[in-house]
N, C-alpha and C positions, 0 to 999 in steps of 0.2 A: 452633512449630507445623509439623506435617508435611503438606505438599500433598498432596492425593488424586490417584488416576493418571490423571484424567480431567483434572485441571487439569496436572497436569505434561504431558498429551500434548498439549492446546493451545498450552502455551509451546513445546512442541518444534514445533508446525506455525508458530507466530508466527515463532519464529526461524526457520525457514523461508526464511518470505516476507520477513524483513526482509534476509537475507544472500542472497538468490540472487533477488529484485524491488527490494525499498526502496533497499536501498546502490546497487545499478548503477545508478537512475533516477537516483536523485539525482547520481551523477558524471555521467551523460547531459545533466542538467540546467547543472549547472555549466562543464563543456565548453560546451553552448550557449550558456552567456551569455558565457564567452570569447571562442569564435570567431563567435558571430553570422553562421552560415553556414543558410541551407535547409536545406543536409546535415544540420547538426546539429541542427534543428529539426523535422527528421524522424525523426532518431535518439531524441530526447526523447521524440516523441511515440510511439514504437512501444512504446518502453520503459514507459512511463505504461498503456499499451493492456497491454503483458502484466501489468501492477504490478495493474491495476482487475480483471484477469477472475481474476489468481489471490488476492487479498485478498476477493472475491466468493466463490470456494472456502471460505478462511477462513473465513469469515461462516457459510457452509453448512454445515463439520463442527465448527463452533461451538455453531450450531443441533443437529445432527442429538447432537452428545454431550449438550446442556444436557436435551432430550428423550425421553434413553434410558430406559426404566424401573430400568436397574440402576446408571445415570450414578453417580461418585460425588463431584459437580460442587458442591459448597457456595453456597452466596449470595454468600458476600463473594468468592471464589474465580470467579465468572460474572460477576460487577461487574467485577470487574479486569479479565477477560478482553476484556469487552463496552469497559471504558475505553481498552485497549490497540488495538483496532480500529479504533474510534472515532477515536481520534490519528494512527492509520494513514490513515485515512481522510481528515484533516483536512492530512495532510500531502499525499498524492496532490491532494485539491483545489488545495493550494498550487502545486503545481510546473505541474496539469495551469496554472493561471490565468498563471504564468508563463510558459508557453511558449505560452499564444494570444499574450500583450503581447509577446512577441519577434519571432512570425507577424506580426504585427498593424505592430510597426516595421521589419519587416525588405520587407513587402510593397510592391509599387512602389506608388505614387500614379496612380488610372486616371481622375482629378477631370474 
């Protein structure tokens, strides 16, 4: 089965986001829980910040093709897409929760 060009240009915006937000957060993330430094807890966290606002992008010209009058965006083809985000999404929640729990132990005790 051949993809329509509306679904192949969402995979092109996905890989995108996944090779120039997803991959670097996640080494951001990893580094953090190596070094257990602030530094790197901030580096996480910025990384996360750009990862949400340009997967938020995603979501919009996700949107804005599923919508087009001339879209040539199928069903099963808009499911995948909307599943692929979704995961995306589900990871971002992961890393952002990991890095409050490394804020969270790395912060002095002010009892």
């Amino acid at each position: 089965m051949t993809n329509s060009t509306s679904y192949n240009t969402l995979q092109s915006v996905l890989q995108t986001y996944h090779d120039n937000y997803a991959i670097p957060m996640l080494r951001l993330v990893n580094l953090m829980q190596r070094d257990r430094t602030p530094e790197s807890v901030m580096a996480a966290i910025k990384a996360q910040d750009l990862a949400q606002a340009m997967l938020e992008h995603v979501g919009d010209v996700a949107s804005r093709i599923a919508s087009q009058e001339h879209s040539t965006l199928t069903q099963d083809e808009a499911d995948s897409i909307s599943s692929e985000i979704s995961d995306a999404l589900m990871l971002l929640f992961q890393c952002i929760e990991e890095t409050g729990e490394m804020a969270l132990e790395l912060a002095p005790n002010n009892y």
